[in-house]
C-alpha positions in Angstrom: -122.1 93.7 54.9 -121.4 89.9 54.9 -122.9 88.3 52.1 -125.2 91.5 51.0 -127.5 90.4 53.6 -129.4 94.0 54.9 -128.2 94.9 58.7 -130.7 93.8 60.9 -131.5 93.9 65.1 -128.1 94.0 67.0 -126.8 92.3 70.0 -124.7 94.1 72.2 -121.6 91.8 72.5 -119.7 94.8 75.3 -119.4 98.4 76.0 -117.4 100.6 78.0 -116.9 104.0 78.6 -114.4 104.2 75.0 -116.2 101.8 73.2 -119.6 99.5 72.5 -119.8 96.5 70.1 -122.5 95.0 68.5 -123.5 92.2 66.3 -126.0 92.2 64.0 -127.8 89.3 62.5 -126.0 90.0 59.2 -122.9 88.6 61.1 -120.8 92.2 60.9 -119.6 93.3 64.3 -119.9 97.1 64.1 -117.4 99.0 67.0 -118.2 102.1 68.3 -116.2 104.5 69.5 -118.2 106.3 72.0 -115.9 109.9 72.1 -116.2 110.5 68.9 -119.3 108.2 67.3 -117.4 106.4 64.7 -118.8 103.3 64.1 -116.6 100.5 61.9 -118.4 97.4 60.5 -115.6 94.7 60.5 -115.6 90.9 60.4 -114.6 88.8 63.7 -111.2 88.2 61.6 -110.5 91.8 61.0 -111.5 92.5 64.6 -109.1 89.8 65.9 -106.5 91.5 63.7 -107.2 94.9 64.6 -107.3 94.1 68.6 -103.7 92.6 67.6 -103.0 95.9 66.7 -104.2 97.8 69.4 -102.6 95.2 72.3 -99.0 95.8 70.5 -99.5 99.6 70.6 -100.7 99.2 74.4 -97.5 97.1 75.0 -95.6 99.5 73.6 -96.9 102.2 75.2 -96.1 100.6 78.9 -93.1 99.7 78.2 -91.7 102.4 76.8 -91.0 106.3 78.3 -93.5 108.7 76.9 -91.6 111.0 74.0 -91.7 114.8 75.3 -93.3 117.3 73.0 -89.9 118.1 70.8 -89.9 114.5 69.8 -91.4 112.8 66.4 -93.3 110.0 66.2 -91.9 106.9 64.1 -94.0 104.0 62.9 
């Protein structure tokens, strides 16, 4: 939580079908991943950073062929 303040009422910011976030008066954003219920409390830096993360892997992922079964991932 941001400055120990308690979590409080939340304001949806968006949802979709994969994921909802929220706000809460504390200032934490908290994603939700809706298939699974995992919910992450992160800071609007670390959500920048993490959407960063997620856009390269969707770049990736269009612009390259899909591996077949045999293959290994690499990071």
């Amino acid at each position: 939580m941001a400055g120990n303040k308690p979590c409080g009422p939340h304001k949806e910011l968006t949802s979709n079908t994969a994921v909802r976030i929220t706000q809460c008066t504390c200032g934490m954003l908290h994603v939700t991943m809706n298939q699974n219920g995992v919910t992450v409390r992160m800071n609007a830096d670390q959500l920048r950073n993490t959407w960063a993360g997620v856009k390269a892997a969707i770049d990736r992922i269009d612009d390259e062929p899909i591996p077949s079964f045999g293959s290994s991932i690499s990071n």
